[in-house]
N, C-alpha and C positions, 0 to 999 in steps of 0.2 A: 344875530339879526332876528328882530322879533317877526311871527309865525300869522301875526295877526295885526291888520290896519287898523285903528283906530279913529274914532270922529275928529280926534286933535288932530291926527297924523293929515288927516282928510282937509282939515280945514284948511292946514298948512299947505298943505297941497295947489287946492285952489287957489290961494290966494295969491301963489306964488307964480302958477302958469295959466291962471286963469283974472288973475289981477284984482278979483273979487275977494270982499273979507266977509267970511260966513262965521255965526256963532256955533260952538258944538249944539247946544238945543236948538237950532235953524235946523242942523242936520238930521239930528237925532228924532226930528220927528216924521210918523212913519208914513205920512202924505206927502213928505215932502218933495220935491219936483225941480232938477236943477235949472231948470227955467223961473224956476219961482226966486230962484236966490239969486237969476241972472247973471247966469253961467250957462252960457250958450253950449253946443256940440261940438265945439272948436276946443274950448276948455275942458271939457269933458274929455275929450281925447288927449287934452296937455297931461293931463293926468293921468292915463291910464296908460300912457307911454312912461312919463317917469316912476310908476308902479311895475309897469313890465323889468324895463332897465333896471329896478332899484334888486327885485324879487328873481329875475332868471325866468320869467315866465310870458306863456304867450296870453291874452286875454280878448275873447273875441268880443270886441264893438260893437258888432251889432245885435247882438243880445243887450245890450246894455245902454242903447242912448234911448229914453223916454222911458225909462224906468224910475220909481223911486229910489233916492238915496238910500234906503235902506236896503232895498234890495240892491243895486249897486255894490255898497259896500260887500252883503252876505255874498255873491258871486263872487267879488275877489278875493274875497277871506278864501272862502272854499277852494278857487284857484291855484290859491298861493301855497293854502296847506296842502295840498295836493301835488306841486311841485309841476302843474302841469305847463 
């Protein structure tokens, strides 16, 4: 199981519990804002639920909603490598 999410992985993500189709460069860029790509808090959290479940890890939401995607992703990455 790979150690690190990726903006594919991510995208796939989204679009999958959050119904929205986002491009890897939507994501990748580092203003980006899940509101902007219209991906509400609801979505956000489809997501971070099936990253918990996929990874064995707990990941605290409320560090995380009105952050940049990119920061988003760097806290789960770090989470995940962490085992926490």
């Amino acid at each position: 199981m790979a150690s690190e999410i990726t903006y594919e992985e991510l995208a796939t993500l989204i679009k999958v519990r959050a119904g929205v189709q986002v491009t890897v460069d939507a994501l990748a860029d580092p203003g980006c804002m899940f509101l902007d790509l219209g991906v509400d808090s609801l979505g956000v959290l489809g997501v971070l639920s099936d990253l918990e479940n996929r990874y064995g890890v707990s990941i605290d939401s409320t560090e995380l909603l009105g952050r940049p995607v990119a920061e988003f992703l760097q806290t789960v990455n770090s989470t995940v490598k962490a085992g926490a």
